[in-house]
C-alpha positions in Angstrom: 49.8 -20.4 -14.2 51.0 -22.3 -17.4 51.9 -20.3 -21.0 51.8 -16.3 -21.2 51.8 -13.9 -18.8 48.1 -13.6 -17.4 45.9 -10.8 -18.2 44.3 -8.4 -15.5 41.2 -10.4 -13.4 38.5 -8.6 -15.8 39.6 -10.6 -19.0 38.9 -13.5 -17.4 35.1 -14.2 -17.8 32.9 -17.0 -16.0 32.9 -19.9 -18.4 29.9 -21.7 -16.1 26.7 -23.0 -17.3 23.4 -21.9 -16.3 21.0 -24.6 -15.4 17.4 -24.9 -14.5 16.5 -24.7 -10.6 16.4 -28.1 -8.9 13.2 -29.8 -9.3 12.7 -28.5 -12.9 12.2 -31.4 -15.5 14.5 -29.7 -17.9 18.4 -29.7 -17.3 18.9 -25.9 -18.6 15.4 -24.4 -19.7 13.1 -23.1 -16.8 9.1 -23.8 -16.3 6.7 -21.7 -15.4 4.9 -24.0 -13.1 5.5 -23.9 -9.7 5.2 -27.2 -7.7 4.6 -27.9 -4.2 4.0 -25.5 -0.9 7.1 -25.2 1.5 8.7 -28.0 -0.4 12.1 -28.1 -0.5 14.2 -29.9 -3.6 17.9 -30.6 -4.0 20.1 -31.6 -6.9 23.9 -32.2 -7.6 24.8 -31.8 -11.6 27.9 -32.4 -12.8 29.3 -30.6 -16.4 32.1 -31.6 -18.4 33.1 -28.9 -21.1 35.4 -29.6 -23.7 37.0 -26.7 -25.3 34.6 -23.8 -23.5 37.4 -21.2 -24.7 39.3 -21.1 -27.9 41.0 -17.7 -29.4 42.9 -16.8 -32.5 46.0 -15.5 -32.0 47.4 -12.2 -34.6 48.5 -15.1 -37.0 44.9 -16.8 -36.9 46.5 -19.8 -34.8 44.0 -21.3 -32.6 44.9 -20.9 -29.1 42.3 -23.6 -27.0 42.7 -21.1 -23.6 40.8 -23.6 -21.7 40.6 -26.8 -23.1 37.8 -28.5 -20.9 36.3 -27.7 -17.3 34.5 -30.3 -14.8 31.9 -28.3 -13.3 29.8 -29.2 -9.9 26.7 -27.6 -9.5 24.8 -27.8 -6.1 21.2 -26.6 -6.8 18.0 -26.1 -4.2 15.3 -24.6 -4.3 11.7 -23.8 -2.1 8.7 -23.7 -3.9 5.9 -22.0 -1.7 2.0 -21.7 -2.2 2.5 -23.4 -5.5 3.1 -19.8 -6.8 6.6 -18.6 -5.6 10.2 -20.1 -6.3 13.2 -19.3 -4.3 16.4 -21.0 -5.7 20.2 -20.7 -5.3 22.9 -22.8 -7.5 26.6 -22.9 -5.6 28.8 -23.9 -8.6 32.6 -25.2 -8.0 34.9 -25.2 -10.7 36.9 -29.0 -10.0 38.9 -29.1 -12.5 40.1 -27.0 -15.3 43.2 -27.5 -18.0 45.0 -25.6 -20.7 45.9 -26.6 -24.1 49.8 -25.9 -25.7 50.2 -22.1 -26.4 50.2 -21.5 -30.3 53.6 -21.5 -31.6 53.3 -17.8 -32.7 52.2 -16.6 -29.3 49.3 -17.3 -26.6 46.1 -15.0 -26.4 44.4 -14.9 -23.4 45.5 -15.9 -19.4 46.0 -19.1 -19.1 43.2 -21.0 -16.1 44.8 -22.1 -12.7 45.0 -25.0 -11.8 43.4 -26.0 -8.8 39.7 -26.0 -7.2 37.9 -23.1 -7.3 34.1 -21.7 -6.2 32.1 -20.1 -9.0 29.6 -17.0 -9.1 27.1 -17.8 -6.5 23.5 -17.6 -7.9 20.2 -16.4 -6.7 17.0 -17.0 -8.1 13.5 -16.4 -8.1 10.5 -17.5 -9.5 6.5 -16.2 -9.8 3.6 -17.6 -11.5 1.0 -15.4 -12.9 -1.2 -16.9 -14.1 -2.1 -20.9 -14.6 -3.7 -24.1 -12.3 -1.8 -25.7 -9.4 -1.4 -28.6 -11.7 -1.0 -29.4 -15.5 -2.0 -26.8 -18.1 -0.6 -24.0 -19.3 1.3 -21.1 -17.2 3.3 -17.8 -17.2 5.6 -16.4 -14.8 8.1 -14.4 -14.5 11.9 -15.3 -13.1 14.8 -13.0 -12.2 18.6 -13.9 -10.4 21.4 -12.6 -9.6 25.0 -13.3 -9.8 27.3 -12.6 -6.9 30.7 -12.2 -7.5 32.0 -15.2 -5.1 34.5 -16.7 -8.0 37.5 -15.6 -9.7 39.9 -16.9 -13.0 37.4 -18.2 -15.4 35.3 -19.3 -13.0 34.0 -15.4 -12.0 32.5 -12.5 -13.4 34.4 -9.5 -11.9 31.2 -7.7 -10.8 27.6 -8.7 -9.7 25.1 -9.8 -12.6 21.3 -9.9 -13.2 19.1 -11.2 -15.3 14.9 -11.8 -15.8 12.8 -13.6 -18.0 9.7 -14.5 -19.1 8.9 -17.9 -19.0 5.8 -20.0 -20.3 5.2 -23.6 -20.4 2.5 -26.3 -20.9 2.0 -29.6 -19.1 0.2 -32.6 -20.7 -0.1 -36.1 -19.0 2.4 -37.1 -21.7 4.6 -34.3 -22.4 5.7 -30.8 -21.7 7.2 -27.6 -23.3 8.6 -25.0 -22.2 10.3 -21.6 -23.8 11.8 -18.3 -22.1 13.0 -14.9 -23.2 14.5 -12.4 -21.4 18.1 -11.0 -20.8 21.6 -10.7 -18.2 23.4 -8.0 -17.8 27.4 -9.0 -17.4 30.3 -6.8 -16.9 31.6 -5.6 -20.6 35.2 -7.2 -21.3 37.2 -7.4 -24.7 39.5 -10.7 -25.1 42.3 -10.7 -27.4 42.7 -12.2 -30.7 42.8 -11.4 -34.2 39.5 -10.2 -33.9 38.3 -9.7 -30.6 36.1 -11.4 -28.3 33.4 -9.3 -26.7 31.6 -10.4 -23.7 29.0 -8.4 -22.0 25.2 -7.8 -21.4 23.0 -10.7 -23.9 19.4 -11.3 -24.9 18.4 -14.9 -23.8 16.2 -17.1 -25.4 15.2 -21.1 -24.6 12.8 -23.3 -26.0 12.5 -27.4 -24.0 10.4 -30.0 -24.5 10.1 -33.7 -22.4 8.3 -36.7 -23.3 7.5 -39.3 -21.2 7.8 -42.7 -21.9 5.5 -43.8 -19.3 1.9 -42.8 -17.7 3.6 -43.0 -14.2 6.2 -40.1 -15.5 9.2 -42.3 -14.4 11.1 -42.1 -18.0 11.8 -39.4 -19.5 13.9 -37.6 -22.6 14.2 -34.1 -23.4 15.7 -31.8 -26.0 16.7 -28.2 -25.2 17.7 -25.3 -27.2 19.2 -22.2 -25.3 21.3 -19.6 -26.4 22.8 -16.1 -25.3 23.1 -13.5 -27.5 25.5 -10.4 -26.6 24.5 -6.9 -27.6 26.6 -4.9 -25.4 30.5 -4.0 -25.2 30.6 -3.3 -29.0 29.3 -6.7 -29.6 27.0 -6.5 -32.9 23.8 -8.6 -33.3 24.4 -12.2 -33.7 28.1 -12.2 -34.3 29.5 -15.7 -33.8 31.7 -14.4 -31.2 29.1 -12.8 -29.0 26.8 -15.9 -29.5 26.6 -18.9 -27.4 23.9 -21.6 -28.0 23.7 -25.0 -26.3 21.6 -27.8 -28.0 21.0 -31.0 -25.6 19.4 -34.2 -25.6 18.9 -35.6 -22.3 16.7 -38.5 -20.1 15.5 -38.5 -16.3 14.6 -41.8 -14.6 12.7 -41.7 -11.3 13.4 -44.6 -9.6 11.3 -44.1 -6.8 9.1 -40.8 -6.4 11.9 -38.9 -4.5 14.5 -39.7 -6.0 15.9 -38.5 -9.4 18.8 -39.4 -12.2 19.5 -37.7 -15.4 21.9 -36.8 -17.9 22.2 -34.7 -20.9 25.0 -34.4 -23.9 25.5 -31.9 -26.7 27.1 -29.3 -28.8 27.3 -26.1 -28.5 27.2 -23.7 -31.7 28.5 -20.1 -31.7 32.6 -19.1 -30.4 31.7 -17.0 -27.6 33.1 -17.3 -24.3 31.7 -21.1 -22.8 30.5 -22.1 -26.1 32.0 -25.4 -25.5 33.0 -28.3 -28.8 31.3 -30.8 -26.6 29.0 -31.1 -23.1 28.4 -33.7 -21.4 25.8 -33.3 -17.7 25.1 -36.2 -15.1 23.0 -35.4 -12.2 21.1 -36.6 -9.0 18.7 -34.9 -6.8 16.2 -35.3 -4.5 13.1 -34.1 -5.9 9.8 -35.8 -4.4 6.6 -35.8 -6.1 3.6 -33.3 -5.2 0.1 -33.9 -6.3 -1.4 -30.9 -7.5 -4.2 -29.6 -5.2 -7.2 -29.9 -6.5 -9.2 -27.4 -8.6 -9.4 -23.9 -7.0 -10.5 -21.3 -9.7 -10.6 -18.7 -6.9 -8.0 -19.7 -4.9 -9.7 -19.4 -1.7 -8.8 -23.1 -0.5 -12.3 -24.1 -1.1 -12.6 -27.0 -4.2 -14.4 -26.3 -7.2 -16.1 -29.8 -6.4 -17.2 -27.9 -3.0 -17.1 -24.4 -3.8 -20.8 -22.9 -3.9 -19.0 -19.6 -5.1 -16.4 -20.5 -8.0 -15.2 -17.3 -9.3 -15.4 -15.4 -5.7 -12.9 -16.3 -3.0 -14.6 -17.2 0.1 -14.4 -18.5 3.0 -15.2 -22.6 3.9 -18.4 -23.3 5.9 -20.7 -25.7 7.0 -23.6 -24.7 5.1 -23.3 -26.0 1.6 -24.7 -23.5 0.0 -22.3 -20.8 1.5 -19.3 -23.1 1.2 -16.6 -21.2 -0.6 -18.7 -17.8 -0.6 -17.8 -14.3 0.9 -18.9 -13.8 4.3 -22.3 -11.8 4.2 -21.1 -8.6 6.1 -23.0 -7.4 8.7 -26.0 -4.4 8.3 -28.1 -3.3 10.9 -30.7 -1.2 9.8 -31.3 -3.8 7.0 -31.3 -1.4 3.8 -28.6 -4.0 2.0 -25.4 -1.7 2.7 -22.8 -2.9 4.7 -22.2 -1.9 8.3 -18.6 -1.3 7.2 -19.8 0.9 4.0 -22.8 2.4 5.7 -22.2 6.1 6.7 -25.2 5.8 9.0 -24.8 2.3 10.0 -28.3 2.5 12.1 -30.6 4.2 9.8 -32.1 3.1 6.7 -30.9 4.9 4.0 -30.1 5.0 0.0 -27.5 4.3 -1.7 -25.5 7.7 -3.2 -21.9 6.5 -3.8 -20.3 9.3 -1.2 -18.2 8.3 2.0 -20.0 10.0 3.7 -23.6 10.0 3.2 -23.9 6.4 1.6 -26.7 4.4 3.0 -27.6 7.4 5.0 -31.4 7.9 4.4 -32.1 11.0 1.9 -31.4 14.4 2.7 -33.7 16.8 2.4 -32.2 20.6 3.0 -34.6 23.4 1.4 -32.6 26.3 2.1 -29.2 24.6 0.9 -27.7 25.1 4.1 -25.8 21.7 4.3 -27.9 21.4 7.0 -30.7 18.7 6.4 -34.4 19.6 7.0 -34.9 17.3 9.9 -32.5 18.7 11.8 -33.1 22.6 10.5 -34.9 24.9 12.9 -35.6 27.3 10.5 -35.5 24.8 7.4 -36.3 27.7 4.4 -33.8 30.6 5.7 -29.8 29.4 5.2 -28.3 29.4 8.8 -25.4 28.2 10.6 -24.5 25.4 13.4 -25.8 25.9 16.5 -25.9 23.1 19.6 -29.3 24.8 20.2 -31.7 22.6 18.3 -34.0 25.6 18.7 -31.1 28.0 16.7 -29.7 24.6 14.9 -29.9 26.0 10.9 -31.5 29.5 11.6 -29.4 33.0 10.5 -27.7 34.7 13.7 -30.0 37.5 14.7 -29.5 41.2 13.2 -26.8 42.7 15.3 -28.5 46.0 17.2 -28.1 49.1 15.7 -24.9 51.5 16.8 -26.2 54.3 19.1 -27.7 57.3 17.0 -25.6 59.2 19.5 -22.4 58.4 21.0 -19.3 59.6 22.3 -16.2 59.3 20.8 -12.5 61.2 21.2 -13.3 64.9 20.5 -17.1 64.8 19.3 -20.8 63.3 20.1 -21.3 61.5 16.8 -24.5 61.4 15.3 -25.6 58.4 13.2 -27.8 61.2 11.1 -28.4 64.7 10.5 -30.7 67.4 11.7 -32.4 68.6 9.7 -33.7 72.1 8.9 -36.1 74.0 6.8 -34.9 75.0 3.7 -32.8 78.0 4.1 -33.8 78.8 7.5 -32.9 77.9 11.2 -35.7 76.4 11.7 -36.0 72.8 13.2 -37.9 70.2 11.4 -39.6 67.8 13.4 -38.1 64.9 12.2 -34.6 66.4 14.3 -36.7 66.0 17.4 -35.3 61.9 17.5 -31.7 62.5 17.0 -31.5 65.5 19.1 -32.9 63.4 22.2 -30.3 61.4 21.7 -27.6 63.9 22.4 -29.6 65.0 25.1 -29.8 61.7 26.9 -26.1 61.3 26.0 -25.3 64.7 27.8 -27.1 63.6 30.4 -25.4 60.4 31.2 -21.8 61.8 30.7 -22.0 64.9 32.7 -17.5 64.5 32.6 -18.6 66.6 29.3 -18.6 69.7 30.5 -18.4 71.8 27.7 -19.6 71.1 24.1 -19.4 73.3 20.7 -22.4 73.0 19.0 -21.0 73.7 15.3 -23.1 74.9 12.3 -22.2 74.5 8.4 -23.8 75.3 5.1 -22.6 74.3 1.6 -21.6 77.2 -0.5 -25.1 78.0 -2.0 -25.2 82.0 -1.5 -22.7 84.2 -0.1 -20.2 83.5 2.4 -21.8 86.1 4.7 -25.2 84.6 4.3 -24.0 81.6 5.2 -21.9 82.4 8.4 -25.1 83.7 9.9 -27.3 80.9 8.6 -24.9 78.9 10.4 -24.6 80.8 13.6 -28.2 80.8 13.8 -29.2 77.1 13.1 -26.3 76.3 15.9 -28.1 78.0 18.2 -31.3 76.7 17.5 -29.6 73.4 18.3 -28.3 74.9 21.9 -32.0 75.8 22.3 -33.3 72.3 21.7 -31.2 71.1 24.2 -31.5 73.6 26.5 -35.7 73.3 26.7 -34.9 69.5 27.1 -33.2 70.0 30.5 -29.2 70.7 29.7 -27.4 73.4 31.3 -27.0 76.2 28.9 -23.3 76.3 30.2 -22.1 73.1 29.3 -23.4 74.4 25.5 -22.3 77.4 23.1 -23.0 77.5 19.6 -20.5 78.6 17.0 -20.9 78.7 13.0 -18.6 78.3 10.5 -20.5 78.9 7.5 -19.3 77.2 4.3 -15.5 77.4 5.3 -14.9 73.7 6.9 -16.9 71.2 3.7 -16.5 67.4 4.1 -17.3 66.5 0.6 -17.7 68.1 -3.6 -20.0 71.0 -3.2 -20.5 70.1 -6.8 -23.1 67.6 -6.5 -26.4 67.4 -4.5 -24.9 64.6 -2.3 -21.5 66.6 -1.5 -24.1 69.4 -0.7 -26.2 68.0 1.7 -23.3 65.9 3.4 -21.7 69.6 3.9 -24.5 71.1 5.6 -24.1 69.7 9.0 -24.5 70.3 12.8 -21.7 68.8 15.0 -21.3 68.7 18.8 -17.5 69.2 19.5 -16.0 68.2 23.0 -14.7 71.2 24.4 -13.9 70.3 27.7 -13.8 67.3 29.3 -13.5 66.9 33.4 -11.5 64.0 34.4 -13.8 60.6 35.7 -12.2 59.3 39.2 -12.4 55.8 38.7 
């Protein structure tokens, strides 16, 4: 170290130029055209900088920090499917010196002296949109930054940046402008007023004319400039801004082979902004013919393509050349096999997954299930692997039992019925009452069974009892005509004391009057 005491590493920002990936016609200003598919390009650009950094010290004395830098940039890059860019620049800082502290006191760390590697950079290129060849083309660019150097040849931190680039290519001459932004690890050097560095808008604009139809001569003028808006740094302040005008040539002595140069000022007192620059460079940058015309890109030329604005495949038949394959279909109704849902049927068109080119369905009853396959094609049904049943409702289940046992009773599914305020039998009881008798019958276990009468609460409670009593027995008399042992029966009547619903209404009524058979005893079954 030479002069003052050295500030911490973060106050020591890269002072390295930026320039266009190898193979690019312009030194600093990238294109938007990509040329060449798995090509490889190389180039070796050397920078002199005079006066990069220069501070004021507290009594406005300049102090020239760094007062030049020789730069060596090795750049390559791989251009792929004339679309896609990789690139990567590997700068080393040669040479680097130091002017005489100010009398009243130095500002920033003075450089070291010796050799060092700069931030290593990564890069990568896409265009959007734009021929193979000359025209006009977007695309969009991004890199990164990798923290490989150190002293004012290194960020301290990692660093990004994207752009969008545009450019036009004549036979003649080409142009070129970018705009986009870095981001850059926010720092503050010292001085009378201080120098901000940090995250900047960029901006280039490049043209090149050539001085020959066989593009071998060449001189270009480039504008580029950085504009910091972070770290405090207000819009356009001359210590945040750093702009590089250059004029340079190119001669291409043969079609691989490349030398150049460029010199200029640059304007602005940011950080790099340097009094004077000065680039040489050589590279090895062959030639690549455009491909011809492809509009749709399918590796077919326009000359040959049958099919311009489809992308096709290339075939023998010249009027297919260049032209989608015609996709398979069977059944011949014009829908793809591979969009047919019923790939060996004729069918329409409808637009659903999953009956599209099926023929049309037909389903009366809205079943889901279509009328050809529909047994019963005008009654809703169900699935069945029955074709017969296929479509149709599930049959009615049976009816329950009108008489059946259960815990502690024979249920009845209805009433017996009665003439009106007598024990007298109806004969519409004659049904249910077989019932019971058949299920007597078949359960002889039941060996004893109340036959239980109820009225509603029409009348007294002593009329009822015996209208009760006595429509209970005429039950037990049914049954026993019909064939069951009087002992397995006994009649008992409870009048209007046990109701099962409102004797208010007609309904509660009727539901109230009621015979029930009541398992009394029950003889155990041996299995």
């Amino acid at each position: 170290m030479l002069g003052a005491v050295p500030s911490p590493a973060d106050q020591t920002p890269s002072l390295a130029l930026a320039p266009a990936p190898a193979g690019d016609p312009l030194l600093l200003t990238e294109l938007a055209q990509v040329r060449g598919d798995a090509h490889l390009r190389a180039r070796v650009l050397g920078v002199f900088a005079r006066e990069p950094l220069v501070l004021q010290n507290d009594d406005q004395e300049y102090d020239r920090v760094v007062e030049s830098q020789l730069w060596l940039h090795a750049l390559a890059s791989l251009s792929l499917s004339h679309r896609y860019q990789l690139s990567v620049d590997v700068p080393v800082l040669v040479s680097q010196a130091t002017g005489e502290p100010p009398s009243q006191g130095a500002t920033a760390s003075r450089p070291l002296d010796e050799t060092l590697l700069g931030d290593l950079r990564l890069g990568a290129r896409i265009k959007l949109l734009g021929p193979a060849g000359d025209g006009e083309h977007l695309a969009l660019s991004a890199g990164a930054w990798l923290p490989t150097g150190k002293d004012y040849a290194g960020d301290d931190g990692a660093a990004a940046r994207g752009a969008v680039v545009v450019d036009g290519t004549y036979p003649r001459w080409l142009w070129a402008a970018e705009l986009g932004g870095r981001t850059r690890s926010s720092m503050r050097l010292p001085g009378v007023v201080p120098t901000r560095v940090g995250s900047a808008v960029t901006a280039a604009v490049g043209q090149s004319t050539f001085l020959d139809a066989a593009r071998q001569i060449a001189v270009s003028s480039e504008l580029v400039g950085a504009f910091t808006v972070a770290a405090g740094a207000k819009p356009f302040d001359p210590r945040g801004t750093r702009v590089h005008v250059l004029l340079g040539a190119r001669y291409r002595p043969i079609p691989e082979l490349e030398l150049g140069g460029g010199f200029g000022p640059d304007l602005g007192q940011a950080p790099g902004a340097a009094d004077f620059r000065a680039l040489g460079f050589v590279g090895f940058s062959p030639e690549v013919a455009p491909p011809p015309p492809d509009r749709d890109e399918d590796r077919v030329p326009d000359r040959l393509d049958a099919c311009v604005d489809l992308p096709g495949v290339a075939s023998s038949d010249p009027e297919m050349n260049g032209c989608p394959e015609v996709p398979p279909d069977f059944d011949t109704d014009e829908i793809p096999d591979q969009f047919d849902a019923c790939p060996k049927e004729a069918g329409i068109a409808t637009g659903d997954r999953r009956t599209h080119g099926c023929p049309k369905r037909v389903d009366t009853d809205g079943d889901k299930i279509v009328d050809r396959d529909d047994a019963c094609p005008r009654e809703k049904g169900a699935p069945s692997a029955d074709r017969a049943k296929n479509g149709c409702p599930p049959p009615p289940p049976p009816p329950p039992p009108a008489a059946r046992v259960e815990d502690q009773q024979v249920a009845i599914s209805e009433q017996v019925q009665f003439e009106h305020g007598t024990a007298v039998l109806r004969p519409e009881s004659d049904g249910i009452l077989a019932e019971v008798a058949k299920v007597l019958a078949t359960h002889p276990e039941l060996e004893l069974i109340e036959v239980a009468g109820h009225t509603d609460d029409t009348g007294t409670p002593a009329v009822n009892d015996k209208l009760s009593q006595e429509r209970a027995a005429a039950v037990v008399k049914w049954l026993v005509d019909r064939g069951t042992a009087a002992a397995r029966l006994s009649a008992k009547g409870y009048g209007q004391s046990a109701p099962i619903a409102d004797n208010t209404s007609d309904e509660g009524r009727a539901k109230n009057r009621r015979v029930e058979f009541r398992i009394v005893k029950r003889a155990e079954v041996t299995p």
